[in-house]
C-alpha positions in Angstrom: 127.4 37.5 -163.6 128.7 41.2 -164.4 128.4 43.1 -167.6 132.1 42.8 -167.9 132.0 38.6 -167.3 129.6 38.4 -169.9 131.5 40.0 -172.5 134.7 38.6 -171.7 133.0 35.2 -172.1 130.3 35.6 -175.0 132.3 38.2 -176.6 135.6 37.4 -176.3 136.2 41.2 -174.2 135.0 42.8 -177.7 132.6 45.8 -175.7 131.5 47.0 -179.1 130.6 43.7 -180.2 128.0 43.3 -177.8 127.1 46.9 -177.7 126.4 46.7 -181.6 124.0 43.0 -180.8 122.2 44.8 -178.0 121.0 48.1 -179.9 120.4 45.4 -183.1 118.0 43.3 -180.5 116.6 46.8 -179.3 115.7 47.8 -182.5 114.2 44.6 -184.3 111.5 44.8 -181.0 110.3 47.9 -182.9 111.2 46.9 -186.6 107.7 45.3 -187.2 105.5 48.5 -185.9 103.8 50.8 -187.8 104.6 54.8 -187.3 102.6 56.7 -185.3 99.9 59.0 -187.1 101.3 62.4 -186.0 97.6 63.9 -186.6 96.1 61.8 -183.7 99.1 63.3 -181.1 97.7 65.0 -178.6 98.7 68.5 -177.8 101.4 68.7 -175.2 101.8 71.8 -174.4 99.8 72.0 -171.8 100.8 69.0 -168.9 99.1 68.7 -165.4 100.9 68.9 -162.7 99.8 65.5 -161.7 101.6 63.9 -164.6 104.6 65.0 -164.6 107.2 62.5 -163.0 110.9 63.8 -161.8 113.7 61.8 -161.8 114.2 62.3 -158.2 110.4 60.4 -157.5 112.0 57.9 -159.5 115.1 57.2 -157.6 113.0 57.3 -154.6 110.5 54.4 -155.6 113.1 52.3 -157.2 115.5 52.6 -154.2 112.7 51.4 -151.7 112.1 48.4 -153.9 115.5 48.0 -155.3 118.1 49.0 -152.2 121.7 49.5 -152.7 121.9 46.9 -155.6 119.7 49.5 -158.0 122.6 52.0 -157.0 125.4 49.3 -158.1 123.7 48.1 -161.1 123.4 51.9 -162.6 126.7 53.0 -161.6 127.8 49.8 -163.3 125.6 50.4 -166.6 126.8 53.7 -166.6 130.0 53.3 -166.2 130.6 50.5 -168.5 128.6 52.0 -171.2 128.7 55.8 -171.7 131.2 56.0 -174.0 129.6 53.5 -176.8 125.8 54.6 -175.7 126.8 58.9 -176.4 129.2 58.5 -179.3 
């Protein structure tokens, strides 16, 4: 089922509707936990080589394991989304 089959059907085509229930669901998985104790953040301004990850490595892994569909799906969460998601 597309993005755009399940809103039509669970949210009667209202985009924002679901967009509003998804970030609501997003955000009650982090309601419960506590904030993080800035004084035991590391440093970062100093980051090995070793640890940094580009996008493009990213792509890479994901496409070997994923195929064309990981290509569709983004395009498709992209598309659908980027105007509720930036503003």
């Amino acid at each position: 089922m597309t993005f755009v089959a399940l809103i039509h059907i669970s949210y009667d085509g209202d985009l924002q509707h679901f967009c509003n229930d998804v970030n609501n669901f997003l955000k009650s998985v982090s309601d419960d936990l506590q904030p993080l104790d800035k004084g035991i953040i590391p440093d970062v301004s100093y980051r090995p080589h070793e640890f940094v990850i580009f996008p493009y490595q990213v792509e890479s892994k994901l496409s070997k394991i994923m195929g064309a569909n990981l290509v569709v799906l983004t395009n498709c969460l992209i598309g659908s989304f980027v105007n509720f998601l930036c503003g």
